[in-house]
N, C-alpha and C positions, 0 to 999 in steps of 0.2 A: 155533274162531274167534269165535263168539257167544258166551261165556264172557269172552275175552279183551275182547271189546269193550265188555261188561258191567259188566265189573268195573272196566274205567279210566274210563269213565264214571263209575262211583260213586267211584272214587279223586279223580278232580277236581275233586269235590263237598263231598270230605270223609266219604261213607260207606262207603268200603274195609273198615273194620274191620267192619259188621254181615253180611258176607258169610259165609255157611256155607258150608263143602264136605264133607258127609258120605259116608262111605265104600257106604248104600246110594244106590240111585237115588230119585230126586225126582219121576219122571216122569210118576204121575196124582198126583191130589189124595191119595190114602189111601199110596201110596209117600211124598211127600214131610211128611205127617201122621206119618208111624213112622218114617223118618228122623231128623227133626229132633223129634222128640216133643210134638208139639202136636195141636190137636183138628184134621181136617180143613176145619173152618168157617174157622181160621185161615189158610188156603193162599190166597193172593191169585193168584186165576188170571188168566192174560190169552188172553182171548178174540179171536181177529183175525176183523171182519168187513170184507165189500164194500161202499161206498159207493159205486155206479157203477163206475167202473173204476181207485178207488182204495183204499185200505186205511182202518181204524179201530181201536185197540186198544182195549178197557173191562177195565178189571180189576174182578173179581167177587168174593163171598167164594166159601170151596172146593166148598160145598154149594147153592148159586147156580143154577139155573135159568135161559135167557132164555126171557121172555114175549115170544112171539111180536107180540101186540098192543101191548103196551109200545115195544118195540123201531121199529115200523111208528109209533105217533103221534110217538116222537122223535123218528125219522130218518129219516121220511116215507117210508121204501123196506121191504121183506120184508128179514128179517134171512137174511145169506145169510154163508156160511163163507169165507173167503178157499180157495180152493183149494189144495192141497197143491204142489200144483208150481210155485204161483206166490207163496206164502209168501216165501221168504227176497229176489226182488223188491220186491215190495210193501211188506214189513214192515221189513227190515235182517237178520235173522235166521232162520236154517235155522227148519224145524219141528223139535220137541223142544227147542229154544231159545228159543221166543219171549216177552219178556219189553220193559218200556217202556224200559229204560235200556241205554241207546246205540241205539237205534232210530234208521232212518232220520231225518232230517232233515225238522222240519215234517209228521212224522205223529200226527195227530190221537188224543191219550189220555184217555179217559173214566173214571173209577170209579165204578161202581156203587153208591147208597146199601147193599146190603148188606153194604159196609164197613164202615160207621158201626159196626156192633154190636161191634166188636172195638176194643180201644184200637191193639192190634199186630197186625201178618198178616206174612206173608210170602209176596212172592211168587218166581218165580223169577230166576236171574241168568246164563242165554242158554246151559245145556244142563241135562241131566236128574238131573245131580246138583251142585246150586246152590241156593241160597235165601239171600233176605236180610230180614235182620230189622228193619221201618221200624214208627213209630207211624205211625196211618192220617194223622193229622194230618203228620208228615211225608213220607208219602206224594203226598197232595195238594200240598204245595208243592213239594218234587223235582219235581214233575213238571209243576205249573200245568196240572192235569188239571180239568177241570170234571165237575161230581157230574151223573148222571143215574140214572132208574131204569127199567130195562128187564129185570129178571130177576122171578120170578112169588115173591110173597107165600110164606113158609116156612108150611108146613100144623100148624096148633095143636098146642100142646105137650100130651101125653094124660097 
């Protein structure tokens, strides 16, 4: 069903055709990295947290961390996981699906500057073997997501 809703969202936008459905599973970051053949940093993950007692999506890059303190000065509150059982409420989308397009209605979507580093990502498209292929640039306006940085500094290149 989150697939389905996914993907007509992106059809009435006009990006049905960057949708991938590869034969393996998508489901962590390094599954959908060797599916679709790309670096895992490229995986636009979406993270669902709580905001009180309503949801938030942020997309990340695949290798993406949250900073705890980062997280606490943006969003004035402890970064706390939507709950599993209250995911496909909250968000529009089962868990294993969750993904910004066709989400609920007026739920609040961030991306992460660790986006920035990539021209393309993909994130997914509302189950475990899905992905779509967007520049970050059109990412952020699909979505009229506003940029924050809440994931911790990637550790020097050796």
């Amino acid at each position: 069903m989150s697939f389905e809703k996914a993907s007509a969202w992106l059809n009435e936008r006009g990006y049905g055709d960057r949708i991938i459905v590869p034969e393996q599973s998508s489901a962590t970051v390094e599954l959908a990295a060797a599916a679709i053949g790309v670096e895992p940093d490229m995986i636009a993950k979406t993270m669902s947290f709580l905001l009180g007692d309503s949801a938030i999506l942020i997309l990340t890059s695949g290798l993406a961390r949250t900073d705890n303190r980062k997280f606490k000065d943006t969003f004035q509150t402890k970064a706390k996981m939507v709950p599993f059982d209250q995911v496909e409420d909250l968000v529009g989308h089962a868990p294993g699906g969750v993904c910004p397009f066709g989400a609920k209605d007026g739920l609040p979507v961030y991306l992460d500057v660790s986006l920035k580093k990539h021209d393309t990502v993909y994130p997914a498209c509302g189950d475990d073997h899905s992905a779509v292929r967007l520049g970050v640039d059109e990412l952020e306006s699909l979505l009229s997501a506003a940029w924050v940085d809440v994931c911790k500094d990637p550790p020097p290149a050796e």
